[in-house]
N, C-alpha and C positions, 0 to 999 in steps of 0.2 A: 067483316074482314074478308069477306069474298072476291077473286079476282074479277078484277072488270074486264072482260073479252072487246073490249071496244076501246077506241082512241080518247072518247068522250070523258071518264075519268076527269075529277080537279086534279091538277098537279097539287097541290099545295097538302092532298090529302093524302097522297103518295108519300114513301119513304124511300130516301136512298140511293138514288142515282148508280152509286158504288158500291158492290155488297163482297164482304170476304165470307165463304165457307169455311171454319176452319177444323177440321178433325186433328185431335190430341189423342194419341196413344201414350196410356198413364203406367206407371208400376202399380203391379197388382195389387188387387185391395185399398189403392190413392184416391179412386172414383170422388167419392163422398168428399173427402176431406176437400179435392182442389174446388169441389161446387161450394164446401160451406165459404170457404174464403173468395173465390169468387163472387157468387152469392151478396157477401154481406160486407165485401170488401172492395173490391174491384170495378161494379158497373157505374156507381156513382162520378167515382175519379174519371174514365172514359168518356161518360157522358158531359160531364164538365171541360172535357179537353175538346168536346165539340165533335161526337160520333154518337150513332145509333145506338145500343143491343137489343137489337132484334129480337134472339131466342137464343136461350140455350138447354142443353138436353143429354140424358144418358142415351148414349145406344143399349136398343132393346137386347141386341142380338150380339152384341162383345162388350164385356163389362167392363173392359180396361178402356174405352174408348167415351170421352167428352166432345162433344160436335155442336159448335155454336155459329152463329151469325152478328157481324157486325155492319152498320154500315155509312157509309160518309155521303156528303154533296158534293162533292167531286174529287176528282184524281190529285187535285191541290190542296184540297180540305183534306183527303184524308193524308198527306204529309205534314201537315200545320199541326193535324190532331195527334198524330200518333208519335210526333216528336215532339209535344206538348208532356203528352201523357208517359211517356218511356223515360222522357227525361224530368221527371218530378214526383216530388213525394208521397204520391199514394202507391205510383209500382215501387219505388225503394224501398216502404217499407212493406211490401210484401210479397217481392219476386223471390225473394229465396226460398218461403215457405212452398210459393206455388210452383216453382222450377223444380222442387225438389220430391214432387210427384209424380215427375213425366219423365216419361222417354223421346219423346219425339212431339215436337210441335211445329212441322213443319210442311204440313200437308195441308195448303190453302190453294184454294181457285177465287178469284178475282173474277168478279162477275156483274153484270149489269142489266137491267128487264131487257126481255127479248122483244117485246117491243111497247110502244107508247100504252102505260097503263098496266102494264106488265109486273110491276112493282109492288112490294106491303104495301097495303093500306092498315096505318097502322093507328088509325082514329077509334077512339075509346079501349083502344088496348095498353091499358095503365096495370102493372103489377098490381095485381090483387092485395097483398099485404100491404104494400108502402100506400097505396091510394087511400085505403081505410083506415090510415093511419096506425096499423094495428104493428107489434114483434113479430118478425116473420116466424112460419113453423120451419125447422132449420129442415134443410134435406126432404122436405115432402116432396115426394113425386104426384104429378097430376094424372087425371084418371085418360085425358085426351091423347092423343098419340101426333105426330107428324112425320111424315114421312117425305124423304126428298129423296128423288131419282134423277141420277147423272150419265147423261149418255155422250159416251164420247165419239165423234162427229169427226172425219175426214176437212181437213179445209175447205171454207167455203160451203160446207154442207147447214149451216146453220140455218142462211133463208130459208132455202125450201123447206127444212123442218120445223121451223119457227112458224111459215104459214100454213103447213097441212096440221100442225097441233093447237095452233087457234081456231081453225076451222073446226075440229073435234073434241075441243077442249071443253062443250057444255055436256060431253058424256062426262068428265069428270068431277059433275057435280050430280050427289044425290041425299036424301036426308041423311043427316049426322054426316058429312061430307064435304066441304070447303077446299076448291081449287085457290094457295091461297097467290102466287106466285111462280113466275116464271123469267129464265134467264139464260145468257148466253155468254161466253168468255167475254169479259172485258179483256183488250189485248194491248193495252196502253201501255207504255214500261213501268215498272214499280216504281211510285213513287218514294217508297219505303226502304229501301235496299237491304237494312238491317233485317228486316221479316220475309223472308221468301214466301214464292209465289211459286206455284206450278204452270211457269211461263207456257211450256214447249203443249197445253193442253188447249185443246176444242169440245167444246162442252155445250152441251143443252141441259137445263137442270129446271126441275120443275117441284113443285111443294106444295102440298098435299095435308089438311087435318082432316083428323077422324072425332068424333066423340068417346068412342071405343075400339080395343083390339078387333071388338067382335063387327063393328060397324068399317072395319079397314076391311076385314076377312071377306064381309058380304061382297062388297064393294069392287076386290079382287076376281072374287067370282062371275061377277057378274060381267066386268071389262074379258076375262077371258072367254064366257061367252057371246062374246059381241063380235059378230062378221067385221061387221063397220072398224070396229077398235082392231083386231085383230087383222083386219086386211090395212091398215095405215101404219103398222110396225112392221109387218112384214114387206112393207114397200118400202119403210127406213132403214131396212136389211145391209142395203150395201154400202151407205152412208154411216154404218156405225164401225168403229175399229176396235171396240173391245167391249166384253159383255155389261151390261148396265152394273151401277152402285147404287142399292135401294139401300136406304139407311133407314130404319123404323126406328124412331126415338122420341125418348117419354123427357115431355119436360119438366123443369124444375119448378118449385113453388115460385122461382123470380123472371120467369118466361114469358115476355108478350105473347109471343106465340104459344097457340095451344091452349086458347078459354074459347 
């Protein structure tokens, strides 16, 4: 599941054309609960409505916060899908349990590969439980981590930082270390209108697994000391308009991402 740095990539191997970030801020202590019903309720009916999921995950670092990825074939598929799925009976029968966790679910970036190849690859990343046919373990967190960092980007600044972070982007590959994806505002209008987007944003967002905290930690280390790494952000200096969103976050037992 390693990103392909090159054009070359099958398309057919790729996922996702259209991908939503979506960060949920829960009522405290709702964490678990909206994963178990997610989890064991939720991704099937989505997928059947003709969408991705991708991954979903606790933030490491704010406990009231659920941060998932979904994603569609296009700007038309995902209005077919998500007025498929909103409007039929696997969210009715369980949007009130899961509404009734949250505070806010309304903080989504619409986004798409930053460029050809840019995309999951998301071949042989089959849920572990449902693949082996096995009762999932409810609520297990995995031992792997992912981290996704969002930088937000002056109009128009997205080329040039799309080509100077491919160009440097085999630093961010090293054992226990998977550059997995990379992406840039989709800026198409919502197809969705009922789900807001975080239109008015410019974004470079890129995604990142670890094997472990400790194998992130090294990894960290090691990019701050690096000239090369450290003189290529500081040249993205004037091109950013607010300080980056690293989100370190443990997936769930039902996560593509993060084996």
């Amino acid at each position: 599941m390693s990103l392909p740095l090159n054009a070359s990539a099958q398309p057919a191997a790729l996922a996702s054309p259209v991908v939503e970030l979506r960060q949920y801020t829960l009522k405290p202590g709702k964490r678990d609960t909206l994963i178990d019903i997610f989890d064991s309720r939720l991704i099937e009916g989505q997928e059947q409505a003709g969408m991705t999921i991708i991954g979903q995950f606790r933030d490491m670092d704010r406990p009231d916060m659920f941060v998932w990825l979904r994603g569609f074939d296009s700007m038309a598929a995902r209005k077919d899908a998500l007025t498929t799925f909103y409007g039929g009976p696997v969210w009715a029968a369980h949007r009130d349990a899961a509404n009734a966790t949250m505070i806010d679910s309304d903080d989504v970036l619409l986004l798409k590969p930053a460029w050809p190849g840019a995309g999951f690859d998301l071949s042989g990343a089959e849920r572990a439980s449902l693949a082996a046919g096995k009762k999932p373990i409810r609520n297990r967190a995995l031992a792997d981590i992912v981290v996704i960092r969002i930088h937000h980007l002056r109009p128009g600044a997205e080329t040039d930082l799309t080509g100077r972070f491919k160009a440097e982007a085999p630093m961010m590959t090293a054992p226990g270390v998977r550059l997995l994806a990379a992406f840039v505002t989709e800026h198409a209008e919502n197809s969705f209108p009922r789900l807001p987007v975080r239109a008015d944003e410019n974004v470079f967002v890129s995604v990142t697994s670890f094997e472990s905290a400790e194998a992130h930690a090294r990894h960290e280390t090691a990019l701050a000391d690096s000239p090369a790494w450290q003189g290529f952000w500081q040249a993205a200096q004037p091109d950013l308009t607010k300080p980056t969103e690293t989100l370190r976050l443990s997936p769930t037992s039902h996560s593509r991402l993060g084996r």
